[in-house]
N, C-alpha and C positions, 0 to 999 in steps of 0.2 A: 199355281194357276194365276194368271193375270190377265187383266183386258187392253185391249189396245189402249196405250197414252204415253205419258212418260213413265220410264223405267219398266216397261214391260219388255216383253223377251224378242219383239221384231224391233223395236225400237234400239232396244241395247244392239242385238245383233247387226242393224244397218252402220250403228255407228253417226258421223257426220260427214260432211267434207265430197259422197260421193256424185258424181256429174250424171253418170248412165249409169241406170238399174234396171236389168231385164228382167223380167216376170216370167217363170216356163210355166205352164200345166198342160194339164192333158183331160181327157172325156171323164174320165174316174174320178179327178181330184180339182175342178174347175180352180182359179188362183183369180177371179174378178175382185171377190171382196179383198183382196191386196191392194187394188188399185183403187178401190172405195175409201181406207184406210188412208192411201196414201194422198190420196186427194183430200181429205179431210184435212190432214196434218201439212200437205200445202198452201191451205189456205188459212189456216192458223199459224205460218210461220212468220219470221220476221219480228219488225221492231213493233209500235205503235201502233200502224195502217193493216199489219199481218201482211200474209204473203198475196201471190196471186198463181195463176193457173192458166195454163191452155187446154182444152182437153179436146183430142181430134176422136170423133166418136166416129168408128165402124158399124160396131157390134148394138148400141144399144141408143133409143134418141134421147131426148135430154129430159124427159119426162119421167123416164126409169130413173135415171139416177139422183134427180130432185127428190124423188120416194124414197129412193136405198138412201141415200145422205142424210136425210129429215128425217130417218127415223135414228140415225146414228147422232141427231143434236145441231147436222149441220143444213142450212139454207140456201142451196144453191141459186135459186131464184135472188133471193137478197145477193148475193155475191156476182151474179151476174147483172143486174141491173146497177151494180157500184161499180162494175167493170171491174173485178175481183178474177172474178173468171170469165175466161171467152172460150167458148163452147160453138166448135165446127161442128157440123152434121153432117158428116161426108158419106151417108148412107148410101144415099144416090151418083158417091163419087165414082169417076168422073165423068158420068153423064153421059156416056157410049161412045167417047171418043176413044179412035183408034190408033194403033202404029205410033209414028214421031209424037202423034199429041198427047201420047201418055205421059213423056216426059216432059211436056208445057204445063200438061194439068199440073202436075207434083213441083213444078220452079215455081207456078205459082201459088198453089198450097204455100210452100215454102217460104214464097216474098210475103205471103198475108200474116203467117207464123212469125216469122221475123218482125216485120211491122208491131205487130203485139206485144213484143217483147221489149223490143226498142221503146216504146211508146211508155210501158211500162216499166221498167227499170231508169229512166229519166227523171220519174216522177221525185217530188221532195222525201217524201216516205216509202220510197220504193224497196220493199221485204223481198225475200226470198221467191225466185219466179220458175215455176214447172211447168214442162211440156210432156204433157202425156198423151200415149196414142194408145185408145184400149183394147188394138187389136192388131198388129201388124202382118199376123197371116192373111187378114181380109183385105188389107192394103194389097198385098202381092193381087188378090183376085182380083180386084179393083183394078189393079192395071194387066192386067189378063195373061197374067204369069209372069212378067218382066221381072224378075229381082235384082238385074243391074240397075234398073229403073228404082227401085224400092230402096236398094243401098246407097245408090246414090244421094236419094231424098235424106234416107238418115245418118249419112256421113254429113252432111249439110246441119243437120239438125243437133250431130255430134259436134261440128265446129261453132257453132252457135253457145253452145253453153261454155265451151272456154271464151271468149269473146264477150258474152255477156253477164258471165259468172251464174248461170242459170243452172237446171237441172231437167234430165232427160228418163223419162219414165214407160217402157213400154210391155206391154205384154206380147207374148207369142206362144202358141200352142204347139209343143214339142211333140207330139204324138203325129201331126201332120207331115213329120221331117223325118219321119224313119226310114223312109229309105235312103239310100247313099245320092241318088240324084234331086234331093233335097234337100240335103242337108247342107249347103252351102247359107242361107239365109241365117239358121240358127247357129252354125260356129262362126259366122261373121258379127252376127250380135253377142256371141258371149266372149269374143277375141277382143270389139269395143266397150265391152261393158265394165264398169267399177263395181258391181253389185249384183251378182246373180242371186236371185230367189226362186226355189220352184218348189212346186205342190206339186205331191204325189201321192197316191191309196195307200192305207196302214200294209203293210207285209204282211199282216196277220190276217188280213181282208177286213170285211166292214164290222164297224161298233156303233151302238147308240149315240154314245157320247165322245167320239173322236172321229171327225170327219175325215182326216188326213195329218200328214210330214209335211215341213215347210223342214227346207234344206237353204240355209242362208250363204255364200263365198262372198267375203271380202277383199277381193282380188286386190286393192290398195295394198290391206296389210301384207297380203301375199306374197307384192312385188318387194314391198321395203324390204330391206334386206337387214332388220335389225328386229332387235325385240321388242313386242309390242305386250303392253297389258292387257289386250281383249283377245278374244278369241278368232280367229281367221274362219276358222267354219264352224257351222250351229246347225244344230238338229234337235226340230222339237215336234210337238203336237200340235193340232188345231180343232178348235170347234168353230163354226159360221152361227152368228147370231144375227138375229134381227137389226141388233143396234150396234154392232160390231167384230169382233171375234176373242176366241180366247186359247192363249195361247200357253202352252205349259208340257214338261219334260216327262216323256214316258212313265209311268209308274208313278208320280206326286200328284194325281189328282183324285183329291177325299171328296 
């Protein structure tokens, strides 16, 4: 059993190097504090200055996750007032407009997103910089069903990180996509993604002490067509903590 940080078992399992990592779960086995985690660890990355962050918020405003982060050690208040992080509030996105303007609203999401990063990665100590969106199924609502509208936004946001050598982190909740006339949205992010992770309920149903499976693909190693020392897929355990999570292999946990 091990906690979120170095050399723990999502850490090992992500590896380094990848650009897009999609986040799946579902009602049974929520996967947020993945994105808590990885938030954390993107703004601890980097040289000297540490890294930085965008975080496009659907799902929660910026109050919840100053609580969830601060009890996990980190300050999101301090990092955004250093411009560490820049923290959209797209709750109210986009603001009722309709038709053709959905896809104004999301160019320019997208120029303000850009800008951010640009701005940021220029700097002299410019670390490691992520763009996360913690909710991509509410983006689709958001734009009132469009998902060529949504893909487009994150093929833009997919060319951004080769471009700026940045990193693309999002979540989407796989239990919405079950049926076949939905499912275009999720096998287009798991066709560009370098990194799937999903949370899903124990098979065995519910335990005290094991909230869930975290199922890790390292689609990188998957492609290379040579032998790798790590592992390509990981399957392990989870527990959700107040200050982080912890993670460990069926049956080793005393």
């Amino acid at each position: 059993m091990e906690e979120y940080g170095a050399g723990d078992l999502l850490s090992e399992a992500m590896c380094a190097g990848a650009r897009v990592v999609v986040v799946e779960d579902c009602v049974e086995a929520p996967a947020a504090f993945v994105l808590h985690l990885l938030l954390k660890r993107a703004l601890a990355a980097g040289g000297g200055g540490g890294g930085g962050a965008a975080l496009l918020a659907l799902a929660q405003p910026f109050s919840h996750y100053d609580r969830v982060l601060r009890k996990m050690g980190c300050n999101l208040s301090m990092h955004r007032k250093s411009e560490r992080l820049h923290f959209f509030d797209l709750q109210g996105f986009p603001g009722g407009t309709q038709g053709g303007a959905i896809a104004d609203s999301l160019a320019q999401l997208y120029s303000a997103v850009q800008r951010v990063v640009e701005t940021c990665r220029a700097g002299e100590n410019a670390g490691r910089f992520t763009v996360m969106i913690d909710d991509v199924s509410l983006l689709e609502v958001a734009a009132n069903g469009s998902a060529d509208d949504v893909l487009d936004f994150l093929h833009y946001c997919v060319t951004l990180t080769s471009e700026m050598n940045c990193s693309l982190v999002v979540l989407i909740h796989e239990d919405i996509y079950s049926s076949e006339d939905g499912v275009g949205l999720l096998a287009h992010l798991r066709y560009i993604a370098d990194l799937v992770i999903k949370a899903a309920p124990l098979s065995t149903g519910l335990a005290t002490d094991v909230h869930g499976q975290l199922s890790v693909v390292n689609k990188g190693m998957l492609i290379e067509q040579r032998p790798a020392k790590g592992q390509k897929v990981w399957s392990f355990h989870f527990k959700v903590k107040e200050n982080g999570a912890d993670f460990f292999y069926p049956g080793s946990r005393h």
